[in-house]
C-alpha positions as CSV (number, residue, x, y, z in Angstrom):
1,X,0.0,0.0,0.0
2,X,1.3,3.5,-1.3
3,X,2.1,6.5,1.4
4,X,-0.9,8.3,0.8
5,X,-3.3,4.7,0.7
6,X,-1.5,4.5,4.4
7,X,-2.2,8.1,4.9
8,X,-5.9,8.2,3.9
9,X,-6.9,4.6,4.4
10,X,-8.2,2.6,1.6
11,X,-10.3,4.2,-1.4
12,X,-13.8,3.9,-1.2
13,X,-15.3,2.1,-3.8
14,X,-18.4,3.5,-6.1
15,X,-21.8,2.2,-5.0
16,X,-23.2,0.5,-8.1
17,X,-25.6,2.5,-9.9
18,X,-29.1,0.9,-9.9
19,X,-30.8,1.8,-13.4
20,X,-34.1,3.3,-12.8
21,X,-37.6,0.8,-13.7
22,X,-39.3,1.1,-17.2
23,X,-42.4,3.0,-17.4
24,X,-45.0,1.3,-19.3
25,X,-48.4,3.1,-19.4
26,X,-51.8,0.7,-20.2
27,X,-53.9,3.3,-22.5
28,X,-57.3,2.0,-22.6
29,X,-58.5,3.0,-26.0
30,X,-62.4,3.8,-24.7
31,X,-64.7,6.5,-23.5
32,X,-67.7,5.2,-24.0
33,X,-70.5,4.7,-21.3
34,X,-70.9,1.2,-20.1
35,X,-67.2,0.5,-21.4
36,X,-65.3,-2.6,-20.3
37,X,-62.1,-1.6,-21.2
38,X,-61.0,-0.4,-17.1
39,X,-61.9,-4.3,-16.4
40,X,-59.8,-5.3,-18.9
41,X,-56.7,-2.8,-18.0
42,X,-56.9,-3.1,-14.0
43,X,-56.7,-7.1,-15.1
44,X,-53.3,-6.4,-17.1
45,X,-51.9,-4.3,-14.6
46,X,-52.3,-6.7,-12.0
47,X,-50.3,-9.6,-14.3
48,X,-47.9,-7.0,-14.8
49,X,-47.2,-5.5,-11.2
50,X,-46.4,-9.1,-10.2
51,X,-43.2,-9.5,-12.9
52,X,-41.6,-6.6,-10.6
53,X,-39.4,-5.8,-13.9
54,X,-41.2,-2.3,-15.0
55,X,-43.5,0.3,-12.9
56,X,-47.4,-0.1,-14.9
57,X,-49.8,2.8,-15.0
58,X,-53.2,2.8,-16.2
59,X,-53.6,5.6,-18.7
60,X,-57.4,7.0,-19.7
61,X,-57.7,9.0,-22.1
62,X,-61.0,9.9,-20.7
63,X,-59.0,12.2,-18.1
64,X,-57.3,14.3,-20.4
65,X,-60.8,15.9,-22.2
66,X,-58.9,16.2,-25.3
67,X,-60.4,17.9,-28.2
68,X,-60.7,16.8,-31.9
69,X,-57.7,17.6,-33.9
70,X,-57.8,20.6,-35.9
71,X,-60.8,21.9,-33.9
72,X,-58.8,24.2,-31.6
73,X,-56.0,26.3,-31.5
74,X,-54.6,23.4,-29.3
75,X,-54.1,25.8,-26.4
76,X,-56.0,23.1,-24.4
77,X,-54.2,22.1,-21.1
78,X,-55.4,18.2,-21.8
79,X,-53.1,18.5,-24.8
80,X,-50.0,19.3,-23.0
81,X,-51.0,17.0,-20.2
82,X,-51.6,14.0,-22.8
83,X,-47.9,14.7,-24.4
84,X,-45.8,15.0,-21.3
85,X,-47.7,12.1,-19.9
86,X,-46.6,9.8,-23.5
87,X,-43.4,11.4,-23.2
88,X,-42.6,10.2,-19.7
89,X,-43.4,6.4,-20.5
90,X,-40.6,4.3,-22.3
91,X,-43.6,2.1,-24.1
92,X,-47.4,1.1,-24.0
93,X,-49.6,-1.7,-23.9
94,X,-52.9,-0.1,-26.1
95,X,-56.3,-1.7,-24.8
96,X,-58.1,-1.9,-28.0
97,X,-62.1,-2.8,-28.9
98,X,-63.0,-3.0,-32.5
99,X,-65.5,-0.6,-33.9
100,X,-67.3,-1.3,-37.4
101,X,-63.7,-3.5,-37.9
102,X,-61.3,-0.6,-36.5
103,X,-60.1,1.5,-33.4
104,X,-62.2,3.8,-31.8
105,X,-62.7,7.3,-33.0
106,X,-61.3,8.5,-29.5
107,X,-58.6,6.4,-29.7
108,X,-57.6,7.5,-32.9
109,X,-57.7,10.7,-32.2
110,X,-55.9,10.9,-28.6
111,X,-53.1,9.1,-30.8
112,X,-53.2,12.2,-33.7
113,X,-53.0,14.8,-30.5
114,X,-49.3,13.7,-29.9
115,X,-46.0,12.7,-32.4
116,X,-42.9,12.8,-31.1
117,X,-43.9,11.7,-27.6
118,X,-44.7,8.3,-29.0
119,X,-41.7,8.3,-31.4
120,X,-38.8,5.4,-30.7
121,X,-40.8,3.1,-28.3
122,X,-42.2,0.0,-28.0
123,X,-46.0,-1.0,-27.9
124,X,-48.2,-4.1,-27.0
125,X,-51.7,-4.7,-27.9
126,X,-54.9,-6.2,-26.2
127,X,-58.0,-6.5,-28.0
128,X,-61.5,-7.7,-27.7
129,X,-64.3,-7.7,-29.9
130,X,-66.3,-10.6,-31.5
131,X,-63.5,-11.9,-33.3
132,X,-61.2,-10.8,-30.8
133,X,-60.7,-7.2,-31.7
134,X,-58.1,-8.8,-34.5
135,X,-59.1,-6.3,-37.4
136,X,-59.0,-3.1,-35.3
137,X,-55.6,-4.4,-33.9
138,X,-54.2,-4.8,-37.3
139,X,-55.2,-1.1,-38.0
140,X,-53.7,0.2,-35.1
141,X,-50.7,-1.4,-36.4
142,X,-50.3,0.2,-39.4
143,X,-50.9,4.0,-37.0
144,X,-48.0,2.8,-34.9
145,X,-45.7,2.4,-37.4
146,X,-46.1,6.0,-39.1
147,X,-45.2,7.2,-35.3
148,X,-42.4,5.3,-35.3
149,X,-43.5,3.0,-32.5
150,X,-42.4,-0.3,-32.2
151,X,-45.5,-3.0,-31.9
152,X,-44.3,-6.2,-30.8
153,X,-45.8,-9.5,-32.3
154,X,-47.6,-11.3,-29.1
155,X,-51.1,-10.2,-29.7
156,X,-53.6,-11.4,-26.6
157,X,-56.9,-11.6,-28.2
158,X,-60.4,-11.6,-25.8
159,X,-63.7,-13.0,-27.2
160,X,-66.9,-10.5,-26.2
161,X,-68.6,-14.1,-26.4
162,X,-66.2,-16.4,-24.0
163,X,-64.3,-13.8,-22.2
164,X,-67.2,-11.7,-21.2
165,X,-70.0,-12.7,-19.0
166,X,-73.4,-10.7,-20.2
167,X,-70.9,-9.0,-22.5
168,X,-70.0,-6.5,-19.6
169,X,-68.4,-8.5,-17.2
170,X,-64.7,-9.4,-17.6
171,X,-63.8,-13.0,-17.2
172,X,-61.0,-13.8,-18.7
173,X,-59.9,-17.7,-20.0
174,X,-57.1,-19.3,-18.2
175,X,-55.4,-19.5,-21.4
176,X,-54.3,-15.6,-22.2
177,X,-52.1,-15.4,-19.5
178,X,-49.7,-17.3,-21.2
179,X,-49.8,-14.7,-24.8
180,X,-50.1,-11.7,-21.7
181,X,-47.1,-12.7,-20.4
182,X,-44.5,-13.5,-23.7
183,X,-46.1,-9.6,-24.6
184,X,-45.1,-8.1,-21.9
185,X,-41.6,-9.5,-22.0
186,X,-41.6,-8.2,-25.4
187,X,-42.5,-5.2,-24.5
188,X,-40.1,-4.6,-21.5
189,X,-37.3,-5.8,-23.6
190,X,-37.6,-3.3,-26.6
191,X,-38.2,-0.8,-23.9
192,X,-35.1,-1.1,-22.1
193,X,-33.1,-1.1,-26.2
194,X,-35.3,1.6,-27.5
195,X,-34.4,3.8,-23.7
196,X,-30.9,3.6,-25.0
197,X,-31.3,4.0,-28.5
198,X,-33.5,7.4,-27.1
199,X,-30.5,8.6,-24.8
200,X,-27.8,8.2,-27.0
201,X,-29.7,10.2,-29.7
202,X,-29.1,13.0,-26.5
203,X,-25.5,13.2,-26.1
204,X,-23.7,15.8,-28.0
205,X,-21.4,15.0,-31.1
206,X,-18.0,13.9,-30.3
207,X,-15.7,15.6,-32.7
């Protein structure tokens, strides 16, 4: 040991540096009265919250009162709200019903209130409808990928006529929590590449 390690005593080591948890919001894509989809997120989130590997937060668009696009002179506070809400989250998990074979209008439009928030993440889908919600699924798809957000291929599907009691009351089959759970790894992986991919797009040049 040198004079000064004798001097000073030993040099204290660095205490590792714990990354900080993903943040992977559950939008449910529904305002409707009488909706389902809260059942349907709460029953996600509580599958999720068990894996410990992310923090999961329920995100209604409902809350955010946003107003059509191109209607306003987006001055709105919802609107900023909505984006620095998206822009917090490193990916999404979209809770999706099909209407007349697509998303919701709502949906649709909460989505065209933001861009760049949504840009270089990662996104999951659940859907429900009488075939399972497949064909709005496969729209949203296409919405995601002009944003620039990643959807991953696991796609749990719900039956209104095997998953729903009455159609209103959410029981889901034994058998999703398999495709729920290969999704969400999905999910949390690209997050955690697409985080990096995000903050190195930050740094300055080196020259």
């Amino acid at each position: 040991m040198g004079f000064f390690s004798k001097l000073f005593g030993k040099k204290q080591e660095a205490a590792p540096v714990v990354p900080e948890k993903l943040k992977i919001g559950i939008i449910l894509g529904s305002t409707r009265e009488g909706r389902v989809s809260p059942q349907v997120g709460e029953w996600l989130k509580g599958i999720a919250k068990g894996r410990n590997d992310a923090n999961y937060e329920i995100i209604d668009i409902q809350d955010y009162q946003l107003p059509f696009v191109g209607t306003t002179d987006g001055s709105e506070p919802g609107i900023a709200k909505w984006n620095e809400k998206l822009a917090s989250l490193d990916g999404f998990v979209f809770i999706v019903q099909e209407y007349n074979h697509s998303i919701s209008g709502v949906l649709k439009n909460a989505i065209d209130t933001a861009r760049e928030a949504w840009a270089n993440k990662p996104a999951g889908i659940v859907s429900y409808g009488s075939t399972g919600g497949a064909r709005a699924a496969e729209h949203l798809r296409g919405i995601l990928g002009e944003l620039s957000v990643a959807d991953v291929r696991t796609h749990p599907t719900l039956s209104l006529f095997t998953d729903f009691e009455n159609f209103s009351e959410f029981k889901p089959a034994d058998l999703h929590l398999e495709n729920v759970t290969a999704m969400l790894t999905e999910v949390n992986d690209w997050a955690a590449a697409f985080k990096t991919l995000r903050e190195g797009a930050k740094e300055p040049a080196r020259v």
